[in-house]
N, C-alpha and C positions, 0 to 999 in steps of 0.2 A: 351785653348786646347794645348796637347802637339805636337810638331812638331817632323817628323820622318826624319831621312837622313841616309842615307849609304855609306857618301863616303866624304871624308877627305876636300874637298872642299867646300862642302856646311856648313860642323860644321864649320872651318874658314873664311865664308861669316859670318854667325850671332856673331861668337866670333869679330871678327873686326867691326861689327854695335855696341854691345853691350859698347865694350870697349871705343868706341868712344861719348860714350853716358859716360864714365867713371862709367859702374857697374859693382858690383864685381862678381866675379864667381865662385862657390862654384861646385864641382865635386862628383860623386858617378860612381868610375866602379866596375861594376858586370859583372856576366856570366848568367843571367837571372831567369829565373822562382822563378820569386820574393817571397820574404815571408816578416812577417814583422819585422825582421833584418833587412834587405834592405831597408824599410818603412822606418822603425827610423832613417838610415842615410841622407834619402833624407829629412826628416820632421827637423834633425837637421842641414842641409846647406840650407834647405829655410828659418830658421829663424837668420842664421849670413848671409846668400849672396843675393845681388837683382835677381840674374840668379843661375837655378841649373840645370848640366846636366848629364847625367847619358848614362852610356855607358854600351849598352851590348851586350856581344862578348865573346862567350868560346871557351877560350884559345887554339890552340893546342899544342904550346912547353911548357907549365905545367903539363902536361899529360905523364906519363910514357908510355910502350907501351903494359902492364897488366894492366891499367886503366880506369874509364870510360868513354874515351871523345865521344865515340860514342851512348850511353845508355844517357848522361846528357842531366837531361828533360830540356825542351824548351817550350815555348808558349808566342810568342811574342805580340801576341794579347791580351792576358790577361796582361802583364808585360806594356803594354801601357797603359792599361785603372789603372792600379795601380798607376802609375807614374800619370797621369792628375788627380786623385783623390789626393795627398798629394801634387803638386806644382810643379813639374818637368816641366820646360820648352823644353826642348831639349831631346829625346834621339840620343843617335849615336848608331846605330845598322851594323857594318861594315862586308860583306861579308869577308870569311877569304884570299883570293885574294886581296882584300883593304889593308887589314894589313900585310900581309905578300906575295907583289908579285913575287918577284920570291927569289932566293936562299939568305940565311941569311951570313954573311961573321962577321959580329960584334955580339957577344954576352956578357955576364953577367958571370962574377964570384965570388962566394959570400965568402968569407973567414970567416971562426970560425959562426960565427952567423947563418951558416946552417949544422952546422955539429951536431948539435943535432936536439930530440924531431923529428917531420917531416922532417924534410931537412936527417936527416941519413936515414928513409927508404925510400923517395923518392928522391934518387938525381939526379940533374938536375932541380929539380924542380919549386926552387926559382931563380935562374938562368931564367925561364922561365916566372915566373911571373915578374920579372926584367925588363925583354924586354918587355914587351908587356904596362906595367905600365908604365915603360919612354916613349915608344912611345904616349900613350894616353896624357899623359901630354903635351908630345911637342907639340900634335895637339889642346887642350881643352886647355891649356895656364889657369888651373886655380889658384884662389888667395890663394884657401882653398879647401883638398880632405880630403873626411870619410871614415874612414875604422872600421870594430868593432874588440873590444879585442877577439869575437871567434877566429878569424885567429890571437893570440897574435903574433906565431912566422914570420909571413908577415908583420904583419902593423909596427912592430920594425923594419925587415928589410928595407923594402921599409921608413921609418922615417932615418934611416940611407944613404939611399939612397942619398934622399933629403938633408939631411946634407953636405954630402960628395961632391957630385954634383953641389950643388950650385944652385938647383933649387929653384924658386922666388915662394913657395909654403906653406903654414903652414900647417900638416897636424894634421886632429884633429880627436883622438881616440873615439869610442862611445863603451857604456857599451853592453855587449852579451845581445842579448833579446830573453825570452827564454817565451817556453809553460808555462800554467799554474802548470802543477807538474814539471818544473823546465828546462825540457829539453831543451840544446840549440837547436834554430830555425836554422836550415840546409836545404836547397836545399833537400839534400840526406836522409832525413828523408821519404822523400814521398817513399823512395826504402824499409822500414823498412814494414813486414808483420803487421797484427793484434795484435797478442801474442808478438811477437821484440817490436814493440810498447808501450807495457805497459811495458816492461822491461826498455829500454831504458831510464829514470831519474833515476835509479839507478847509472848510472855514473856518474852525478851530486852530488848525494846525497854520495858515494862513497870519491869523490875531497872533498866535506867540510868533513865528516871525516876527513880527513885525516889531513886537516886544523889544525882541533881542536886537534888532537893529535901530533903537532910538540911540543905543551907546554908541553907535557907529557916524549915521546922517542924520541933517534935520528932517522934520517931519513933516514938510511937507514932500519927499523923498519916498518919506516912507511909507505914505498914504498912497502915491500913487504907483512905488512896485508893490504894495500891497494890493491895491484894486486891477491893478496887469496879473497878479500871482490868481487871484481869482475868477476872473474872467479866462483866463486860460487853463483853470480846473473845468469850466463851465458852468460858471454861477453868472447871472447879471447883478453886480453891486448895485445897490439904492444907493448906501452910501459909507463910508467907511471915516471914523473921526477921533479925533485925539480930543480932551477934554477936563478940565478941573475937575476930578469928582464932586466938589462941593456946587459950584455955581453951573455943571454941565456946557458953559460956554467953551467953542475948541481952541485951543492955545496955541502961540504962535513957538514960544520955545518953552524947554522945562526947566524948573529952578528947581533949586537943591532942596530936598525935604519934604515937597509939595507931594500930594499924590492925584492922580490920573486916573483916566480911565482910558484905553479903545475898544471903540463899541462899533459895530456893522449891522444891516442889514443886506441880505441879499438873498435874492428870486435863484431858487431851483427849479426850475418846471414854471408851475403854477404857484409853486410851495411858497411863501417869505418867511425865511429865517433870520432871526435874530441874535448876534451872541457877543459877548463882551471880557475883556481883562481889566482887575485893577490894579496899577501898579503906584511904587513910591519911585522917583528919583533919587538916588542916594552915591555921594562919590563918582559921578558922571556915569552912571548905569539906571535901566527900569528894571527895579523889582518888583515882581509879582508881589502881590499882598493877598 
């Protein structure tokens, strides 16, 4: 049965039993209303860690202040009975007064690696997720945290983090898992109407296009019949970009061996969806990776 706590004390009572038992600990944070994205991350830190804990807490300093942090669904009752069906020992579910009690004096500043893709229209953003991520780590002390390639341009940064920092941490990327016509599994899909709905893997289906025609023209060709291919499913592009997976800056051509990423966001409705390829250059083609 999974155990529930809300308060910074009780997660480091079980982290100090466990560790002293010498087992490892394998991390999942989220912002709740789980799906099974989320699923996949906790099913693959219960099969590298003896303990997996799972934190969930939506954010407020990632939230711009035209954003949705007040509409973001929640149902913490359901999000438990999810976690004690795939392994989840722990969750930490922290009242935002736990995490943030009174006024903030230290923050996050993310240099180059947020100035594109997401980090240009939402800034402050990863800054936000920064803090709240270091925090969680210092309290959860794990050996091993999941994160999926959907959020590519996060799980890179916060990878960087961890580098940079010198936290005692591996962190270990999982593949986007998506619906069966392709679409990535998002929290914010549940805000997508009936008709949005069936639209919505067009964006998926969109990105590989686009894939398959870097063998063909350059790219900036293919950025914008890409953003015409979608905009004529009925999405508004934010923005749609080709990019180093490592330094996330977008690139003008591709060289042999490197690998890439194309990532997008774009407005269904109300919706903003976000979703991504990474590919390798190899003998003048992009392959997926």
């Amino acid at each position: 049965m999974v155990i529930l706590v809300n308060y910074i004390k009780d997660v480091r009572k079980f982290i100090t039993e466990w560790r002293s038992k010498a087992l490892s600990i394998g991390f999942v944070p989220t912002m709740g209303f789980l799906h099974s994205g989320h699923l996949q991350l906790m099913k693959e830190s219960a099969k590298t860690c003896d303990k997996v804990v799972v934190s969930i807490f939506v954010n407020p300093t990632q939230f711009g202040p035209n954003e949705d942090y007040d509409k973001y669904p929640r149902d913490l009752k359901r999000d438990l009975k999810l976690c004690g069906e795939v392994g989840v020992d722990l969750v930490f579910a922290p009242p935002v007064e736990e995490m943030y009690p009174e006024k903030t004096f230290i923050k996050f500043h993310v240099e180059t690696l947020a100035d594109e893709l997401c980090g240009k229209h939402r800034p402050g953003h990863f800054a936000g997720v920064l803090q709240v991520v270091a925090k969680l780590f210092n309290i959860v002390q794990p050996d091993y945290a999941f994160f999926g390639k959907k959020d590519a341009q996060q799980l890179i940064i916060i990878k960087r983090m961890v580098e940079e920092l010198n936290f005692p941490i591996q962190i270990v990327p999982v593949d986007t898992v998506r619906e069966e016509d392709g679409l990535a599994m998002s929290s914010r899909n549940t805000y997508l109407s009936e008709e949005e709905r069936k639209i919505a893997p067009k964006f998926y289906e969109a990105l590989k296009d686009a894939v398959a025609l870097l063998s063909k023209i350059g790219i900036e060709e293919v950025k914008k019949k890409t953003i015409a291919s979608l905009e004529n499913a009925g999405f508004k592009p934010q923005y749609v970009e080709i990019v180093d997976l490592k330094t996330l800056q977008p690139v003008g051509k591709l060289e042999e061996g490197k690998e890439y990423m194309i990532a997008g966001a774009v407005f269904l409705g109300t919706t903003r969806l976000i979703d991504n390829l990474w590919f390798k250059f190899k003998k003048g083609r992009a392959v997926l990776i």
